[in-house]
MITORDO-309227 format. One record per residue: residue number from 1; residue in three letters; x, y, z of N, C-alpha, C in turn. Coordinates in steps of 0.05 Angstrom, whole numbers. Example, Ala and Ser with C-alpha at 12.3 -4.5 7.8 and 13.67 -1.06 7.14 Angstrom:
+-----+-----+--------+--------+--------+--------+--------+--------+--------+--------+--------+
:   k :   r :    n.u :    n.v :    n.w :   ca.u :   ca.v :   ca.w :    c.u :    c.v :    c.w :
+-----+-----+--------+--------+--------+--------+--------+--------+--------+--------+--------+
:   1 : ala :    264 :   -114 :    156 :    246 :    -90 :    156 :    264 :    -66 :    156 :
:   2 : ser :    257 :    -45 :    142 :    273 :    -21 :    143 :    258 :      1 :    157 :
+-----+-----+--------+--------+--------+--------+--------+--------+--------+--------+--------+
***
This chain:
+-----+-----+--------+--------+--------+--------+--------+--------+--------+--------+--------+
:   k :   r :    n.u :    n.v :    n.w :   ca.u :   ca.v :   ca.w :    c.u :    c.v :    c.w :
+-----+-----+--------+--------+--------+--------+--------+--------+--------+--------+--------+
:   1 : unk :   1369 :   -438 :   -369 :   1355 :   -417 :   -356 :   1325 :   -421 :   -360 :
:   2 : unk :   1303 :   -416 :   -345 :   1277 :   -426 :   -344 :   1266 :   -402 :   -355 :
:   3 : unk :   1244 :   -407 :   -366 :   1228 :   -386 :   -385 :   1213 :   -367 :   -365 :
:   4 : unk :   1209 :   -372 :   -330 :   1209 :   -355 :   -315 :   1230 :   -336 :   -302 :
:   5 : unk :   1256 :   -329 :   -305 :   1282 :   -322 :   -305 :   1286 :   -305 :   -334 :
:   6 : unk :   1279 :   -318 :   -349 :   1288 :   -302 :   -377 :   1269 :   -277 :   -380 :
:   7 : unk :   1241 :   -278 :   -366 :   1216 :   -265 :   -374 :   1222 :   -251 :   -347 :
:   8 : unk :   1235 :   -247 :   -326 :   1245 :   -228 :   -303 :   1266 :   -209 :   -316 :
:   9 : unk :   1289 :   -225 :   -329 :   1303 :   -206 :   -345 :   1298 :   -187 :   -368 :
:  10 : unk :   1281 :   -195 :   -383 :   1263 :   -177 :   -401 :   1254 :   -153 :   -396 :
:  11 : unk :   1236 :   -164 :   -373 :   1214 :   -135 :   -362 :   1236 :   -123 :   -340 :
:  12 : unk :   1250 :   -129 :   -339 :   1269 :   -109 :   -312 :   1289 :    -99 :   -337 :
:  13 : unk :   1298 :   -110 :   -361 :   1305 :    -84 :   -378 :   1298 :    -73 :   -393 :
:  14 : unk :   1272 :    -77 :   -398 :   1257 :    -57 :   -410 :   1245 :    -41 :   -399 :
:  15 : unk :   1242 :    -47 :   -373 :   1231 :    -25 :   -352 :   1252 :    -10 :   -343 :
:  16 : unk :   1274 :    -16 :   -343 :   1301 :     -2 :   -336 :   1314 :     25 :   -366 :
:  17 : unk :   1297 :     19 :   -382 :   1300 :     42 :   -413 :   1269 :     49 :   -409 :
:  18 : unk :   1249 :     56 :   -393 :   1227 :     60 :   -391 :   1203 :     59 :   -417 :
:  19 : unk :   1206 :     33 :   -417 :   1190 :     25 :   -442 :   1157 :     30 :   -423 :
:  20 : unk :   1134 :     36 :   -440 :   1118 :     34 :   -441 :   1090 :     13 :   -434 :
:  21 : unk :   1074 :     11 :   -418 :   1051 :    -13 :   -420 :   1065 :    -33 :   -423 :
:  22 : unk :   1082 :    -54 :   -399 :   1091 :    -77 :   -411 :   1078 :    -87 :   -400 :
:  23 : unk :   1079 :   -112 :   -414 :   1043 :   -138 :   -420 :   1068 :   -164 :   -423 :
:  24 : unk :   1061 :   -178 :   -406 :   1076 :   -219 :   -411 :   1046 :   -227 :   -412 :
:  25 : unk :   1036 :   -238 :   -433 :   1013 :   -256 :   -449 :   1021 :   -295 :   -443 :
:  26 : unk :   1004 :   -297 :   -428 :   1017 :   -327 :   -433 :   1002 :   -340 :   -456 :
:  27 : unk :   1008 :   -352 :   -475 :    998 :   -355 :   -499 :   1005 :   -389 :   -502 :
:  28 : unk :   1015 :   -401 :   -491 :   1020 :   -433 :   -494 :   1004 :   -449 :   -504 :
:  29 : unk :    971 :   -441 :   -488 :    948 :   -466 :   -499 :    932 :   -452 :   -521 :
:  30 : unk :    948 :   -433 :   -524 :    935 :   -417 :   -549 :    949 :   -424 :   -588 :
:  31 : unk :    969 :   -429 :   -584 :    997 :   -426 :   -605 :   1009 :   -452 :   -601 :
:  32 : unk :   1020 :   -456 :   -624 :   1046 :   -465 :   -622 :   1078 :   -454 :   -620 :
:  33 : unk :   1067 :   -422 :   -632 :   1089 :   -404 :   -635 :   1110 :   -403 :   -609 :
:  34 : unk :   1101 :   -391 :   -590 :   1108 :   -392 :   -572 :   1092 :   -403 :   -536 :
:  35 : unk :   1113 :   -393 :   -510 :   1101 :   -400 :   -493 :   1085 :   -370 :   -483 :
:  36 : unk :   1102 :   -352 :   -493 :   1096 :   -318 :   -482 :   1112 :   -302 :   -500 :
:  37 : unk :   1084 :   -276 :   -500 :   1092 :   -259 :   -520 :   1094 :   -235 :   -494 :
:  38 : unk :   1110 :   -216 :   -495 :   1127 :   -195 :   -480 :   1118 :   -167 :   -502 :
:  39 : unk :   1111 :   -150 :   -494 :   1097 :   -125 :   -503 :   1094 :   -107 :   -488 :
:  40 : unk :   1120 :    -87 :   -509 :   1126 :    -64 :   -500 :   1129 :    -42 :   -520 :
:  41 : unk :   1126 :    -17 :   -509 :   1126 :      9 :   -533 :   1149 :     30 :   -514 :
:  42 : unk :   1156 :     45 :   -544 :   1177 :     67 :   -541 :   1154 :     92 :   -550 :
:  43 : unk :   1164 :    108 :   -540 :   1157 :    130 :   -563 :   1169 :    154 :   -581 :
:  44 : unk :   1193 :    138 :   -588 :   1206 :    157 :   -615 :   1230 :    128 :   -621 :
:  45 : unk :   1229 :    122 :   -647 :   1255 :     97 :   -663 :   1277 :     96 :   -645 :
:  46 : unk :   1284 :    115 :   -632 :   1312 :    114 :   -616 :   1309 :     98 :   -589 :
:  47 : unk :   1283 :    106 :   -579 :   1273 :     92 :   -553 :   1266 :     53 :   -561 :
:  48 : unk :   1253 :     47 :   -576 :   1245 :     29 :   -592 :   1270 :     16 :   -594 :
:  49 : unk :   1294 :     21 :   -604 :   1324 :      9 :   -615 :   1332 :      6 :   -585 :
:  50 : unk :   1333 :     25 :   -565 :   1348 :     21 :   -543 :   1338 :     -1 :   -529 :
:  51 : unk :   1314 :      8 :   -534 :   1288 :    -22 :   -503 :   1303 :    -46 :   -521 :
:  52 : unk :   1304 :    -56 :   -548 :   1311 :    -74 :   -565 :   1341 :    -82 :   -551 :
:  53 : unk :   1356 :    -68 :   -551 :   1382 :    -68 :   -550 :   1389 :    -74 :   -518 :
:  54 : unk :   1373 :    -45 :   -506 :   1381 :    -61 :   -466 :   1378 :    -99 :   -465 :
:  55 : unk :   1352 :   -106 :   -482 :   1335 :   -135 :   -471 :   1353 :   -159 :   -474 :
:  56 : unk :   1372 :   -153 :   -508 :   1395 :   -176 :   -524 :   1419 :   -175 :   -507 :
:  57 : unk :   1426 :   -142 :   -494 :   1453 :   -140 :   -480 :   1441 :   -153 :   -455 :
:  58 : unk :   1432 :   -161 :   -437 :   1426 :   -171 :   -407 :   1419 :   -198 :   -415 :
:  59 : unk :   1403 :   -203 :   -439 :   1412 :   -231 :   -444 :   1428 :   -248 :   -453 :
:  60 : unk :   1442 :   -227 :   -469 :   1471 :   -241 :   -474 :   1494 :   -239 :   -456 :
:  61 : unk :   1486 :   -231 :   -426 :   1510 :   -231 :   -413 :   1503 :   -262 :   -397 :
:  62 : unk :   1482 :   -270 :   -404 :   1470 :   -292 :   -387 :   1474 :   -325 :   -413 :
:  63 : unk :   1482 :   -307 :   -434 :   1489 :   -330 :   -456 :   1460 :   -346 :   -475 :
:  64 : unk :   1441 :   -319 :   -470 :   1415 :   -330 :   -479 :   1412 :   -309 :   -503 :
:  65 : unk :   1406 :   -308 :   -522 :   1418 :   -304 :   -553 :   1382 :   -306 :   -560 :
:  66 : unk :   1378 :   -284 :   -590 :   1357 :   -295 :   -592 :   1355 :   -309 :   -625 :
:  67 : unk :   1339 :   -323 :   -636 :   1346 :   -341 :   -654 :   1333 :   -323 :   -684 :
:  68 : unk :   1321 :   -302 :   -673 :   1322 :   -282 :   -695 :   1311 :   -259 :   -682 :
:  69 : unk :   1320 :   -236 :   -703 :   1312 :   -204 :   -698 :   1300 :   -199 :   -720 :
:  70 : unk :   1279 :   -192 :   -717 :   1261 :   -172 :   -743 :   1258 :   -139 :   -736 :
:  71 : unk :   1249 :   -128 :   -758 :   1251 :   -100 :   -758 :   1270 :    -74 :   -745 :
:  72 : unk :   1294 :    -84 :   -737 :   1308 :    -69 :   -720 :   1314 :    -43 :   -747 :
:  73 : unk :   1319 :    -43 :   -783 :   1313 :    -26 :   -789 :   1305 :     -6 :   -786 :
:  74 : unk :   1275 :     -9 :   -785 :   1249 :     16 :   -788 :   1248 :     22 :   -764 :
:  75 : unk :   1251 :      8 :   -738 :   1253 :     20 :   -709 :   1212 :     13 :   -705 :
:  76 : unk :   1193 :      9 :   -719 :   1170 :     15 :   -716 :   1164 :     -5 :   -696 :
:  77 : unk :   1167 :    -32 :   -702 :   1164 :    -57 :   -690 :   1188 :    -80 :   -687 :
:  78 : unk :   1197 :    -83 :   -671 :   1224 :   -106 :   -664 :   1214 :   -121 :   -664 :
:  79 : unk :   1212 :   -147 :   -658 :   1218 :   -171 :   -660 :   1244 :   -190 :   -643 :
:  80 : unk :   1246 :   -198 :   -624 :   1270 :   -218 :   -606 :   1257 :   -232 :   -611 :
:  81 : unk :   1263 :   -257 :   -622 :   1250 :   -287 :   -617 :   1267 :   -300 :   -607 :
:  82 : unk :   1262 :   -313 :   -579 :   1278 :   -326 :   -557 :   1266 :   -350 :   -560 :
:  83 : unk :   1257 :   -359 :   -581 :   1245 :   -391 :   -581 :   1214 :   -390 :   -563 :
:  84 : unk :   1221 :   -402 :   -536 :   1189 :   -399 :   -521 :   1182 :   -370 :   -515 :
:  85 : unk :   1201 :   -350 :   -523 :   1186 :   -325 :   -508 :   1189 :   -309 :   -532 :
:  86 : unk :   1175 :   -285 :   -550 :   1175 :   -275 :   -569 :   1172 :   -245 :   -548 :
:  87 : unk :   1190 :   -229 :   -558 :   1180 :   -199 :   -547 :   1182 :   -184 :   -575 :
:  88 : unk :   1168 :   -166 :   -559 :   1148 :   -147 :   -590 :   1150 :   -121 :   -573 :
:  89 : unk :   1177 :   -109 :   -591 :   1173 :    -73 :   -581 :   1166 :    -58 :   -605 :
:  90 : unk :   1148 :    -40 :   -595 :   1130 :    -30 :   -618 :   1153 :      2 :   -606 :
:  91 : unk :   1130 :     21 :   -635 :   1133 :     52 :   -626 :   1101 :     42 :   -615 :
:  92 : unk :   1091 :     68 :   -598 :   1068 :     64 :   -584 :   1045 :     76 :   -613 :
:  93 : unk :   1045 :     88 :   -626 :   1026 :     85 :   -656 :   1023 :     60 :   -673 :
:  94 : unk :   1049 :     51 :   -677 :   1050 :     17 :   -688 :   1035 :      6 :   -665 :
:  95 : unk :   1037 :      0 :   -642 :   1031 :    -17 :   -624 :    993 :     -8 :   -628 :
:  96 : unk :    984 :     11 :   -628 :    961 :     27 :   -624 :    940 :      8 :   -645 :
:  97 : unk :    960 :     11 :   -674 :    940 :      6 :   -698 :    947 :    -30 :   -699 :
:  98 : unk :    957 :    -44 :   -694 :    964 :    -80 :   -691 :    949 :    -91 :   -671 :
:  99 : unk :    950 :    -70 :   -648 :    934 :    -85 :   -624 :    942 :   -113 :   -621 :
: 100 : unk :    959 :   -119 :   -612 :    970 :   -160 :   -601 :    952 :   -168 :   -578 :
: 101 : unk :    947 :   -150 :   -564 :    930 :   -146 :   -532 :    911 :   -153 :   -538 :
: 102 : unk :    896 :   -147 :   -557 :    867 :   -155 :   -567 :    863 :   -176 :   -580 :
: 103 : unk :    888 :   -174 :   -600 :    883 :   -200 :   -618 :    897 :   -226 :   -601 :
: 104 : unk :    905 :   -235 :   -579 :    914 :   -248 :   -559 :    907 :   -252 :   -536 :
: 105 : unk :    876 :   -238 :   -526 :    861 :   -232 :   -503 :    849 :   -250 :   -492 :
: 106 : unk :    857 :   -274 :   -515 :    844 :   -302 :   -481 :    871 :   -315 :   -477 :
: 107 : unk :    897 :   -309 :   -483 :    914 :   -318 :   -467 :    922 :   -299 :   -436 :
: 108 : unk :    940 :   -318 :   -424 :    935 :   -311 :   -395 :    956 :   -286 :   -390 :
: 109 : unk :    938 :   -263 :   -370 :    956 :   -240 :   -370 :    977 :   -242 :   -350 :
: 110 : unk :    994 :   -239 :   -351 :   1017 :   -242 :   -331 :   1019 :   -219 :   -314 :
: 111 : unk :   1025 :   -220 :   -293 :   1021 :   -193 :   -269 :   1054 :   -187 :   -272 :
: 112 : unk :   1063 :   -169 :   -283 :   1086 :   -163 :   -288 :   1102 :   -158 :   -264 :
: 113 : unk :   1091 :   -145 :   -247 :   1101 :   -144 :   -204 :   1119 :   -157 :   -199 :
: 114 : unk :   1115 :   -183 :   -204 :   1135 :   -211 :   -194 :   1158 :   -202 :   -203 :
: 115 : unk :   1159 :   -197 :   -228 :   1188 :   -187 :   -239 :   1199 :   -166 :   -237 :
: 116 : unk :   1189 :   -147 :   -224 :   1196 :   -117 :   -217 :   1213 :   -116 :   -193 :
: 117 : unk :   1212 :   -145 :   -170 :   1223 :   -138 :   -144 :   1248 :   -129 :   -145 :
+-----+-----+--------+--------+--------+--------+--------+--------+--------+--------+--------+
***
């Protein structure tokens, strides 16, 4: 599956649990980490766990798995790391005080639209 297909499925289920300000960063000539960071907010742990949870269930029906989860705990900040694509669901206060948007602001902004059709 192409890292343009995986980053359609993302933002159509996280937009489908009405996550918050979603941002695709292209970050490739910036990192080695990844090719794109995916940034999204809840606003209460339960919303945060679900956006987490819709993104792993639609990609695991497609057999794309991610190779680790951080913070699903605390609900504050998740973590999916899909190898080239990292998504980052905050609560919208965690997301507020980390700022990724800023600290990542000369990678390329992705017009999220394409993936919405």
């Amino acid at each position: 599956m192409t890292d343009k297909k995986i980053l359609k499925d993302i933002v159509k289920a996280l937009d489908s649990k009405k996550a918050q300000e979603i941002k695709v960063i292209g970050i490739r000539d910036l990192t080695i980490i990844a090719d794109y960071f995916v940034i999204a907010s809840g606003t209460s742990s339960t919303q945060v766990k679900a956006l987490a949870d819709e993104t792993e269930h639609i990609l695991s029906k497609k057999d794309v798995a991610p190779t680790r989860v951080e913070g699903y705990r605390g609900a504050d900040w998740i973590v999916l790391d899909y190898g080239s694509i990292v998504v980052h669901v905050f609560h919208s206060q965690t997301r507020d005080f980390y700022s990724l948007e800023r600290l990542w602001a000369d990678g390329e902004q992705i017009d999220i639209a394409e993936f919405l059709d």
